[in-house]
C-alpha positions as CSV (number, residue, x, y, z in Angstrom):
1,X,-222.2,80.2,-9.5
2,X,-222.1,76.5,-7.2
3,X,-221.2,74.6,-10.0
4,X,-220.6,71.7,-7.2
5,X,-223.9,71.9,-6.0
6,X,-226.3,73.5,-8.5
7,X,-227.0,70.3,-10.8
8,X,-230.0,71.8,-12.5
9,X,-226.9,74.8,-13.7
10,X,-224.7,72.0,-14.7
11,X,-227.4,70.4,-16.3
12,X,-228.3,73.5,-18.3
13,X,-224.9,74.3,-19.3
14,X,-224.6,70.6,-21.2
15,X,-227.4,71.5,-22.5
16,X,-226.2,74.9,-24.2
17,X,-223.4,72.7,-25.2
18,X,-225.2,70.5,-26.9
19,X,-227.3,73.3,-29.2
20,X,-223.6,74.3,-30.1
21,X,-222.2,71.1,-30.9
22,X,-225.1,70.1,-33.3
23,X,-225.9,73.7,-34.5
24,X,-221.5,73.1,-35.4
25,X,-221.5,69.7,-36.7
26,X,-220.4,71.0,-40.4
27,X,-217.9,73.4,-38.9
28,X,-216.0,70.7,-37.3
29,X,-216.4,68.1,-39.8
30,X,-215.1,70.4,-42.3
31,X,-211.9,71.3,-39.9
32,X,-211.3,67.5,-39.4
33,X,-210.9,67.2,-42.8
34,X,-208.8,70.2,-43.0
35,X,-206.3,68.8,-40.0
36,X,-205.8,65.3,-41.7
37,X,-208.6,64.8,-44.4
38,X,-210.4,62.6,-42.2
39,X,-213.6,61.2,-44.3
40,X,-216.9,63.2,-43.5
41,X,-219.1,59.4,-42.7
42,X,-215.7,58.6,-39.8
43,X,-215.8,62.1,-38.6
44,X,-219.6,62.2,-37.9
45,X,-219.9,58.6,-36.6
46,X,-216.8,58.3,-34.5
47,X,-216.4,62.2,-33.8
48,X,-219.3,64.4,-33.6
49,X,-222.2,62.0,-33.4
50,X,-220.6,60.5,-30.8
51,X,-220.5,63.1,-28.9
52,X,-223.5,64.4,-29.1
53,X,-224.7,60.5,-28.0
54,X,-222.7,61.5,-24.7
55,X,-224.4,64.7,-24.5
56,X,-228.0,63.3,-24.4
57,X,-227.3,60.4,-22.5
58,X,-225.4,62.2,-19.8
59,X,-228.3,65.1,-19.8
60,X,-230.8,62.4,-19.0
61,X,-229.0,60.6,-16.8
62,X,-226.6,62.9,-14.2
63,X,-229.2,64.0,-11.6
64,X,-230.0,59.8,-11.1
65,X,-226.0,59.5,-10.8
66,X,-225.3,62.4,-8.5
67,X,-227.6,61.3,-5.9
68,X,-226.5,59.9,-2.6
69,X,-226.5,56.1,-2.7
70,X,-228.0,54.1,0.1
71,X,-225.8,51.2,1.0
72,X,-226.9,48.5,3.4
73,X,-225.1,49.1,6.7
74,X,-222.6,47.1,9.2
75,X,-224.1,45.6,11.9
76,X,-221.3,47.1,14.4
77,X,-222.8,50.7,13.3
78,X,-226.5,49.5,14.3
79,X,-228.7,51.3,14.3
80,X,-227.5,53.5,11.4
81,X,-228.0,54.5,7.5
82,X,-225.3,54.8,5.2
83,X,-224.8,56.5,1.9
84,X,-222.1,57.4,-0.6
85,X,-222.3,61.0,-1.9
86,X,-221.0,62.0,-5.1
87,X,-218.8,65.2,-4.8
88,X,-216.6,67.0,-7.6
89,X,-212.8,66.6,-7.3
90,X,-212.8,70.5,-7.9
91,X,-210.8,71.7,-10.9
92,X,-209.8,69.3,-13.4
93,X,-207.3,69.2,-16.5
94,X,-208.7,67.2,-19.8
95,X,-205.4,67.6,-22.1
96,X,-206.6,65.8,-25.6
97,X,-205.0,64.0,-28.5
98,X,-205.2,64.4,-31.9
99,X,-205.9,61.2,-33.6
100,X,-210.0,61.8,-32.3
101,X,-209.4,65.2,-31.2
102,X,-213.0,66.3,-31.2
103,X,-214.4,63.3,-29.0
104,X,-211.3,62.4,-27.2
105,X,-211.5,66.3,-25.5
106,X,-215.2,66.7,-25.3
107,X,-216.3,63.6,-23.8
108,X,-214.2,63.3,-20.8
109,X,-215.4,67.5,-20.4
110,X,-219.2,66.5,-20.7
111,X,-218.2,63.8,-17.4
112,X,-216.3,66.4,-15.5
113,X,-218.9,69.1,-16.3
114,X,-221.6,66.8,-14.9
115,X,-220.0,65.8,-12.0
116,X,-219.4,69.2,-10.9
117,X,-216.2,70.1,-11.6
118,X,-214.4,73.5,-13.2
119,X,-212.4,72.4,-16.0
120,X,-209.8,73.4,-18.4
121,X,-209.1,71.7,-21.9
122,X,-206.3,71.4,-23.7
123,X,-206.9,70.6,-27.2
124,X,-204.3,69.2,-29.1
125,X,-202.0,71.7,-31.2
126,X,-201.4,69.1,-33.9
127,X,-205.0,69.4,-35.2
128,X,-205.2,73.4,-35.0
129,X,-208.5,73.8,-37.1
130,X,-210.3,71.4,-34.3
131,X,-209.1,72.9,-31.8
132,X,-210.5,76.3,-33.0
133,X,-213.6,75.3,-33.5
134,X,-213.6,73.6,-30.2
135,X,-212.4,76.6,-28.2
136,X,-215.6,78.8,-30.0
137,X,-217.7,76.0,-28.6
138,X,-217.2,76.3,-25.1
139,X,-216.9,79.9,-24.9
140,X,-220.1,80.2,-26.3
141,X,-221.6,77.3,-23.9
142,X,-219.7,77.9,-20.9
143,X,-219.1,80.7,-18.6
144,X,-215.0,80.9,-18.4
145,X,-214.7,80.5,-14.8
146,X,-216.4,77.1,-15.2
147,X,-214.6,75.7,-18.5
148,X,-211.9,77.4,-20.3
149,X,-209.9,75.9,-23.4
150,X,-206.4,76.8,-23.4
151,X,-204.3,76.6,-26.7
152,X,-200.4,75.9,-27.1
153,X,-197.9,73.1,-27.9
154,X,-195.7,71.3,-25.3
155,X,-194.6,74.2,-23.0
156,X,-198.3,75.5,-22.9
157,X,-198.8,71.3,-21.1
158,X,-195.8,71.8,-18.9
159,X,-196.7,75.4,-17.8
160,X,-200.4,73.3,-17.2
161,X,-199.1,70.5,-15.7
162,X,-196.4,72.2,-13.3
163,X,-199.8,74.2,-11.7
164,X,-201.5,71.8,-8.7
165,X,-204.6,70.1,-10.1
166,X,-207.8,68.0,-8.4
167,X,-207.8,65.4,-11.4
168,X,-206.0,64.7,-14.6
169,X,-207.2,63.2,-17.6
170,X,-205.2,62.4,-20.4
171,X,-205.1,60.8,-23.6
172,X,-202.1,60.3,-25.4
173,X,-198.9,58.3,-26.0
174,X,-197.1,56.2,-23.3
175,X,-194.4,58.6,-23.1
176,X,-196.0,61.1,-22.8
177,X,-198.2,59.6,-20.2
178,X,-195.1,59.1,-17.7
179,X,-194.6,62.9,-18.0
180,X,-198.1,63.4,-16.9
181,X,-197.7,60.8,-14.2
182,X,-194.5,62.5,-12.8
183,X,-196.2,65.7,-12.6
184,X,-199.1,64.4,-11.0
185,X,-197.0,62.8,-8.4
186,X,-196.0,66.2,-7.5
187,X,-199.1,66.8,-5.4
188,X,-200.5,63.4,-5.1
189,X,-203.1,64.3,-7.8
190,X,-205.3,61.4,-9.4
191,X,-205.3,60.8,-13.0
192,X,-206.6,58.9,-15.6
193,X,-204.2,57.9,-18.4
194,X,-205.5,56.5,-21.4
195,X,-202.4,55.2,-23.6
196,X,-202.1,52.4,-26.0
197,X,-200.0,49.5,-27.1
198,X,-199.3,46.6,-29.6
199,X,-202.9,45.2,-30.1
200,X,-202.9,41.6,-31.4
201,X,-205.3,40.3,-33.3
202,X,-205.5,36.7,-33.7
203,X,-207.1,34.2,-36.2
204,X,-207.3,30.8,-35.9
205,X,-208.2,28.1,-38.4
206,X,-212.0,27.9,-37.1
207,X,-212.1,31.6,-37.9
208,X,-215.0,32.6,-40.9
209,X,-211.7,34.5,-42.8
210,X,-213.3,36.6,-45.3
211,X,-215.8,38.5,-42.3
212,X,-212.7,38.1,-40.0
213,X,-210.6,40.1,-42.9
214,X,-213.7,42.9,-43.9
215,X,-213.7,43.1,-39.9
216,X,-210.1,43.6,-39.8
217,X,-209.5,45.8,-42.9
218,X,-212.0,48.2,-41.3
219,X,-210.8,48.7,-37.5
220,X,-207.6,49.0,-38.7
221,X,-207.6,51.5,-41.4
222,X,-210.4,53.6,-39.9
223,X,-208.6,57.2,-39.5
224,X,-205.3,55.7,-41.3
225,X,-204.4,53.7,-38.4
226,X,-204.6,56.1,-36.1
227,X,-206.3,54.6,-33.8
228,X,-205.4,53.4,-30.0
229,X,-207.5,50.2,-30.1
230,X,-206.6,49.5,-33.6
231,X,-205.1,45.3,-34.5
232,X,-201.4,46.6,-34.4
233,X,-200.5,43.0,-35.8
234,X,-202.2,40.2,-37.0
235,X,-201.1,35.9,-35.7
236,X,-202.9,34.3,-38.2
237,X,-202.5,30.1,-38.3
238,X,-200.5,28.9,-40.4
239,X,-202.5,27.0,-42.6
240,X,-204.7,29.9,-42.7
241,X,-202.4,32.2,-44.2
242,X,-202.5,32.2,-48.1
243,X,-206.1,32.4,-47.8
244,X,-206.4,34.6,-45.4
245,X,-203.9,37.6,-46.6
246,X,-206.4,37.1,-50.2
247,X,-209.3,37.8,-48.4
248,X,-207.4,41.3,-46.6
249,X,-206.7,42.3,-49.7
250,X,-209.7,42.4,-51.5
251,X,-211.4,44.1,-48.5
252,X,-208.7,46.7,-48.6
253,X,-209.5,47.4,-52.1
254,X,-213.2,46.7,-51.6
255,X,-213.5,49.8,-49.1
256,X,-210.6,52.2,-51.0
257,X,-210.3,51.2,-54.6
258,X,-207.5,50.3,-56.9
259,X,-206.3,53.9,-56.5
260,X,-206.2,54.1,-52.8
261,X,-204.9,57.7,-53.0
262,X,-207.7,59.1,-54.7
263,X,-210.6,57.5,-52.1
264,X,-212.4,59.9,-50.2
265,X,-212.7,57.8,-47.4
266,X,-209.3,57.2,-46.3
267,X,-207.5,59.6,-44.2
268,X,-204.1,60.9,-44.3
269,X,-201.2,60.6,-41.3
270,X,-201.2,63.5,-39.1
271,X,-197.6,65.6,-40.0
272,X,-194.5,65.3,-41.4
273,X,-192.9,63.4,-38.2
274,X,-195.5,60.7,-37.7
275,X,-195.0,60.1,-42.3
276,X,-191.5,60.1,-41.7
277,X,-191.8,57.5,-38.6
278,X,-194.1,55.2,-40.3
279,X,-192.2,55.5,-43.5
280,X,-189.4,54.3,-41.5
281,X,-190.8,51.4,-40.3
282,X,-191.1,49.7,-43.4
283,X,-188.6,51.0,-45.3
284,X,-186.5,47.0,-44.8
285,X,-189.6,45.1,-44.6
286,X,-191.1,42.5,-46.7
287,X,-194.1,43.6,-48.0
288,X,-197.1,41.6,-49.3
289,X,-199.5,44.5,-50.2
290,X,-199.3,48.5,-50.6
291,X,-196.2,50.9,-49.2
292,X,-197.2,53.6,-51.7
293,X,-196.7,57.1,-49.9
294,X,-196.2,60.6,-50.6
295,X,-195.0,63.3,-48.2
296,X,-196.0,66.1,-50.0
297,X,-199.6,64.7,-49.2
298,X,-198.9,62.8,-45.9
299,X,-200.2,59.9,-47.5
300,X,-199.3,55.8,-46.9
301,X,-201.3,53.3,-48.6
302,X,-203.2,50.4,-46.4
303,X,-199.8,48.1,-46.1
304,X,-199.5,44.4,-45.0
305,X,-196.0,43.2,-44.1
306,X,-195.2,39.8,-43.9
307,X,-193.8,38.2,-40.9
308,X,-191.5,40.5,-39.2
309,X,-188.4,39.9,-37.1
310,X,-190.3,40.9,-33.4
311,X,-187.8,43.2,-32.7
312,X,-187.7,45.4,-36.0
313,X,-188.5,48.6,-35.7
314,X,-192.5,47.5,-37.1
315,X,-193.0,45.7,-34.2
316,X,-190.6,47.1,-31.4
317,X,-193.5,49.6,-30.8
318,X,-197.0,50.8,-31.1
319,X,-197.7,51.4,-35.0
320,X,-200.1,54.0,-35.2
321,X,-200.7,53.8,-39.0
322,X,-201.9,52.2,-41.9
323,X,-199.3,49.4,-41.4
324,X,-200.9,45.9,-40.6
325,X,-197.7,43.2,-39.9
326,X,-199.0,39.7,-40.5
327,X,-197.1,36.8,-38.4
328,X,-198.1,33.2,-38.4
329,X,-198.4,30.6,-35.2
330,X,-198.6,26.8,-35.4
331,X,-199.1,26.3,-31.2
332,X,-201.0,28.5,-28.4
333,X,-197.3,28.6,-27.2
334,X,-196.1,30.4,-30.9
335,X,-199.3,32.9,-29.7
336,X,-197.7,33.1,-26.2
337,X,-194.2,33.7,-27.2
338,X,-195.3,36.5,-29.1
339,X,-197.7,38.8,-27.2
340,X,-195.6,37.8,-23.7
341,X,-192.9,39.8,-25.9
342,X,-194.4,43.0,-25.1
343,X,-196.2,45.1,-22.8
344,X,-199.7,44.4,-21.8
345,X,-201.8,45.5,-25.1
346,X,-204.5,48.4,-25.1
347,X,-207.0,45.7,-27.1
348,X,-207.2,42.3,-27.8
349,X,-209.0,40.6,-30.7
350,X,-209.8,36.6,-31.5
351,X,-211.3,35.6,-34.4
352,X,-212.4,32.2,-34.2
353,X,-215.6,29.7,-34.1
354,X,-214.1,27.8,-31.3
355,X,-215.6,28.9,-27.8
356,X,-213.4,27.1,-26.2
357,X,-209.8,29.1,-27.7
358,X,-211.8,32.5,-27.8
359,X,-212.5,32.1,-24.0
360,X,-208.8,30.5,-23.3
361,X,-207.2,34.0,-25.2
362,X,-209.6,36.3,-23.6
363,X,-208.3,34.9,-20.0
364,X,-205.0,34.2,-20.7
365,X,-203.5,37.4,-21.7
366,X,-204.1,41.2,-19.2
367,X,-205.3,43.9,-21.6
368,X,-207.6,46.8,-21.3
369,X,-210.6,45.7,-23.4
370,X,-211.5,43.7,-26.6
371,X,-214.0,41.4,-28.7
372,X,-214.3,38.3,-30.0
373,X,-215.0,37.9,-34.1
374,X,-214.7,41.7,-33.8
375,X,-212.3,44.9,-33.7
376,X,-213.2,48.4,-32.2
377,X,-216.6,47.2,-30.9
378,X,-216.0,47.3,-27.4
379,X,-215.4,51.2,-27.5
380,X,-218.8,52.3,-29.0
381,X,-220.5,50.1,-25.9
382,X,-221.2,52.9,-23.0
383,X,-222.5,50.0,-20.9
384,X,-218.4,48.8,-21.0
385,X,-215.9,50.2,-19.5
386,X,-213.0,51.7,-21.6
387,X,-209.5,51.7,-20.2
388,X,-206.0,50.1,-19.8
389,X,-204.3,48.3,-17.7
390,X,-200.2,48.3,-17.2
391,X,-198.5,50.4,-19.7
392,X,-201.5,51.3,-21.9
393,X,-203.0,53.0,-19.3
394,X,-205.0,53.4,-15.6
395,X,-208.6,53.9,-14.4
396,X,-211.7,53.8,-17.1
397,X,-214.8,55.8,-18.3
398,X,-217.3,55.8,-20.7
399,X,-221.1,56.4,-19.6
400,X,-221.9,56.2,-15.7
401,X,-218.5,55.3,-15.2
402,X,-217.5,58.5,-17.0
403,X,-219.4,60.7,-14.1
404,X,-218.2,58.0,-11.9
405,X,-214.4,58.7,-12.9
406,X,-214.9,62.6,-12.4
407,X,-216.5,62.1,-8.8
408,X,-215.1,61.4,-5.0
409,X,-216.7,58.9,-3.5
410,X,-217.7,60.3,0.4
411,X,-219.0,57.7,2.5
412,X,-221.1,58.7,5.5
413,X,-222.6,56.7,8.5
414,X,-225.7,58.7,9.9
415,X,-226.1,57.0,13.0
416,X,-229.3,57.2,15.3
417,X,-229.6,58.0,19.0
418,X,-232.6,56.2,20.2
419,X,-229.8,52.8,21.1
420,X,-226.0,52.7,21.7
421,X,-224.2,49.3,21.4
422,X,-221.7,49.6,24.6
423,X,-219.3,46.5,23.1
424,X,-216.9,49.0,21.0
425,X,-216.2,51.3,24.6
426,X,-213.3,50.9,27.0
427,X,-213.2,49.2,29.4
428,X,-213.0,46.2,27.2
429,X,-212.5,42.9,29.8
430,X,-214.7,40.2,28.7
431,X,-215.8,42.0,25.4
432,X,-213.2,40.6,22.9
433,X,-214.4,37.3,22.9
434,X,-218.1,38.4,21.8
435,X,-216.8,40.9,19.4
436,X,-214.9,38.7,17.1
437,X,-217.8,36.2,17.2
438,X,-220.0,39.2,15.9
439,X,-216.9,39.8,13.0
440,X,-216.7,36.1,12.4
441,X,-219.9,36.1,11.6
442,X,-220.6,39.7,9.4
């Protein structure tokens, strides 16, 4: 089969695809629970519903993005028509995370899919009932030669990633990301690397602090913290504080309950090394709220620390947990001294009624994406593009730009016969003159 020419197959396959997904939905909401007890309402919104979003959007769309564009021409080519075709890199490698392990893997396949590409998937071994379900998915959707899911831990990625590759996608931890990076290198392969970072989130004194903390409370405890675009730490004003860590806890306790432990709608940390890490974390702290955990259960409450030293161990790296460090600023150089102390961030969030600081924040600081009076919004947007910038990451998808991502831009002049410009051919005496007039002026 010409999967890089034959849309109308590709466009049948997503389709097949997409009878599996929905026809699974319960199967894979079921093994996200089973992987880390992730709640059945976050696993359909930000997991399977998600997907299949993608899926319908991209089955409607791909045959309007895969055609040729025309672009308006140079007047040195005259006369002439010029188009960019879209053309598959060839066989790409989508290796997956496991904090969304069900989107993060089948979105970036639905792009590569429709843009023409063979793929393989690696699912992430950490959530091993996913990944099952997943790999009866696409062998009942695709044909192998066109998309095969291969299973393993870390050798199975360096076996993967030691082959030569037409385009790398990965999602993952920074560290992890350099590895993929190295390898890539290898063969001068292009990748996207989407990676994370300490997110800050930032209230000032304009800020409506009870919305602001509901707002908060959610995007950061959604899938215990596990999440890439999650507020890593909060610089709340000064004045603001009392008032404002209140307000975070009642949401907390608003959305959980008194007996956190026992809610149904809070997930649980991912293994044994990620409890033992977070546990770590705020083992010295201060803490204004929660710290309950429990290994046998890989559980750690919603936890607020307050005011951390910026280079203990809480904020010396990316969180990725139910731990939410509070700090306080009194100047927009307090806020400067404190996000300039790290690497760029994946996500930046302001909270504030004050156009004018929101704006300032927004411009001041390099960061992949973010909101305003808002957290995690930007993601669920497939108008916006999602990606990093620095450390957290390189290139961006999401919607067109997904298909976009996935596709080699090949620019072709078709020029015409019927008139040949003689100012570009030899001998050039007395033609220089005229020609940089003509550049001067397109």
């Amino acid at each position: 089969m010409d999967y890089k020419n034959d849309i109308k197959y590709r466009k049948e396959t997503l389709k097949k695809l997409l009878f599996n997904v929905q026809k699974s939905e319960d199967l894979i909401v079921k093994a996200l629970f089973d992987d880390f007890k992730k709640p059945e309402f976050e696993a359909v919104v930000t997991e399977t519903n998600y997907v299949i979003s993608e899926l319908k959007s991209t089955i409607r769309n791909m045959e309007k993005w895969a055609r040729p564009k025309r672009v308006f021409p140079s007047l040195l080519n005259f006369p002439s028509t010029d188009f960019i075709y879209k053309e598959p890199y060839g066989n790409v490698l989508v290796i997956a995370p496991w904090n969304y392990p069900f989107q993060l893997a089948l979105c970036p396949l639905i792009s590569a899919v429709a843009a023409g590409n063979k793929v393989v998937l690696k699912p992430s071994e950490l959530t091993p009932n996913t990944a099952a379900v997943i790999a009866r998915i696409i062998e009942k959707s695709f044909h192998v030669n066109h998309v095969e899911v291969v299973q393993g831990g870390v050798e199975t990625s360096d076996r993967l990633l030691a082959k030569r590759w037409d385009y790398i996608f990965f999602t993952g931890s920074v560290s992890v990301g350099k590895i993929v990076a190295k390898a890539a290198a290898e063969h001068l392969t292009p990748i996207t690397l989407e990676l994370g970072g300490k997110n800050p989130c930032i209230v000032d004194q304009t800020a409506n602090l009870k919305l602001a903390a509901k707002r908060i409370v959610w995007g950061k405890f959604i899938n215990a913290g596990q999440t890439c675009i999650a507020p890593d730490y909060i610089l709340v004003q000064k004045d603001m504080k009392i008032n404002f860590i209140t307000y975070l806890i009642e949401e907390i306790i608003q959305a959980y309950g008194k007996k956190i432990k026992n809610s149904p709608d809070y997930a649980r940390i991912i293994n044994s090394k990620n409890w033992v890490r977070l546990t770590g974390m705020i083992a010295s702290e201060k803490l204004i709220f929660g710290g309950e955990s429990d290994a046998s259960d890989l559980y750690i409450s919603p936890t607020l620390i307050d005011e951390p030293e910026l280079e203990s161990p809480v904020m010396k790296e990316e969180i990725f947990g139910p731990i939410l460090p509070v700090l306080v600023y009194e100047s927009e150089n307090d806020i400067d001294i404190v996000i300039r102390n790290y690497e760029k961030p994946l996500a930046l969030y302001v909270f504030s009624e004050n156009d004018s600081f929101s704006k300032k924040m927004i411009t001041r600081y390099s960061f992949g994406g973010g909101c305003i009076n808002d957290t995690l919004a930007h993601f669920t947007n497939k108008r916006l593009p999602f990606g990093g910038v620095g450390q957290n990451g390189m290139g961006a998808y999401h919607g067109k730009l997904s298909f976009e991502t996935f596709s080699h831009h090949k620019s072709i002049v078709k020029k015409a016969n019927w008139l040949d410009l003689t100012m570009r051919y030899a001998p050039y005496k007395d033609k220089l003159k005229a020609i940089k007039r003509l550049l001067d002026r397109f």
